[in-house]
Phi, psi and omega in degrees: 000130170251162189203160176250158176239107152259122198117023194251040173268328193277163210291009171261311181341298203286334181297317149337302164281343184287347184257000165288325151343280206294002183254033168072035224201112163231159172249159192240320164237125141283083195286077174208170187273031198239138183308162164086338190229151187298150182282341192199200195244148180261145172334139180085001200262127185272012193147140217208137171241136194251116181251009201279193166279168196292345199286324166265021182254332151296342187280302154321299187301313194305306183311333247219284191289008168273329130346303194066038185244168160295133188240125179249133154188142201256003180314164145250166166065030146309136173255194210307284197301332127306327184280316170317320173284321151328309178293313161312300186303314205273348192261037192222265234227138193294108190250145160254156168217089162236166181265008185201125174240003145324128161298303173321305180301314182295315162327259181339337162282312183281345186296313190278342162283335176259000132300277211315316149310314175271323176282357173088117192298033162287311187264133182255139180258152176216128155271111149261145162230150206225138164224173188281169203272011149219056140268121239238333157264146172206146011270183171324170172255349190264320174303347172303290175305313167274008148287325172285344187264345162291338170283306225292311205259359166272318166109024172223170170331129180289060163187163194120239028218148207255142173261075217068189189205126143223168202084175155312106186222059152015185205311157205246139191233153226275147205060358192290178180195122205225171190226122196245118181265140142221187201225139184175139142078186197237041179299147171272323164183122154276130123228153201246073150223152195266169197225116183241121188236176185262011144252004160196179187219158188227141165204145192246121161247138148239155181210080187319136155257331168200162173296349189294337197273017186245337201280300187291334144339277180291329152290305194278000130307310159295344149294322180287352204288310221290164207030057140261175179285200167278134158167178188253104198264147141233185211275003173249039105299318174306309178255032161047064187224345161303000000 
């Protein structure tokens, strides 16, 4: 299968590529605004994972849905108008999307949709995630995904969610669920969340050790993508956790 990589002067970019070889994957196009790498995808390209800034994921998928080919993307910190170019796109062509493409991390999403269920709006939840200081959106796409799967499994809405706290912001009211970025260092991905009650607290960790396990993700999702229909996939499709 050939593929193109966008972003693939960046540091997922380049892990892809030394890691596509081994998903039976080769690439043809390097795609990135960095000197030296291609402007665009050569002929012949079946599929395509996207790592760029976000500012350059409508312009691609449309090309992708011009194509008829399969689209992965691990970009974050899509708005309104971009994630809508997403949606558009799926009802062509097979999109995976996640904010994590790590096996652990995918765990970890249904563990915490199924705390969350259980312990009840009693336990109040807080996310923190911690990444090296150049990552440029916050919070996470992964802290994103488990604030929704803790709404989820609570039975309200994916959205309200408190971004920090400063000031007088007075008493913590019962169901919020808030989310904390930091930023330091050369972390690779930290996340966190706790369940706080008032006679004990449960905490859920994940903690990247290298970029290879979101890098190895995200190919073997495109791989899974190619001959699928149309439609907006995650990564708990991929790994038959839907």
């Amino acid at each position: 299968m050939k593929i193109a990589i966008q972003g693939a002067a960046g540091r997922m970019g380049r892990m892809l590529d030394t890691l596509a070889a081994g998903f039976g994957l080769e690439v043809v196009s390097r795609v990135d605004v960095a000197d030296g790498y291609d402007r665009g995808w050569a002929e012949g390209v079946e599929g395509v994972v996207d790592f760029s800034h976000h500012s350059a994921l409508p312009a691609a998928i449309a090309e992708a849905v011009r194509r008829g080919i399969p689209y992965v993307i691990g970009t974050t910190g899509l708005d309104e108008s971009e994630q809508a170019a997403v949606a558009a796109a799926a009802e062509s062509i097979p999109v995976v999307q996640s904010g994590n493409y790590s096996l652990g991390v995918n765990l970890l999403v249904e563990l915490v949709r199924r705390a969350a269920a259980a312990l009840g709006p009693e336990y109040d939840i807080e996310i923190a995630e911690m990444h090296h200081r150049h990552k440029k959106d916050a919070p996470s796409g992964t802290a994103l995904m488990l604030a929704k799967a803790a709404a989820d499994g609570r039975g309200r809405a994916a959205d309200g969610f408190v971004y920090g706290r400063r000031g007088d912001v007075g008493e913590r009211p019962e169901g919020e669920i808030a989310i904390h970025a930091l930023r330091g260092g050369s972390v690779v991905g930290d996340h966190t969340v706790m369940f706080a009650g008032e006679l004990e607290r449960v905490e859920l960790v994940h903690r990247a050790q290298s970029r290879e396990a979101f890098a190895a993700g995200a190919l073997k999702a495109l791989v899974w993508a190619k001959g699928r229909g149309p439609g907006l996939y995650s990564m708990r499709d991929v790994l038959g956790l839907a």
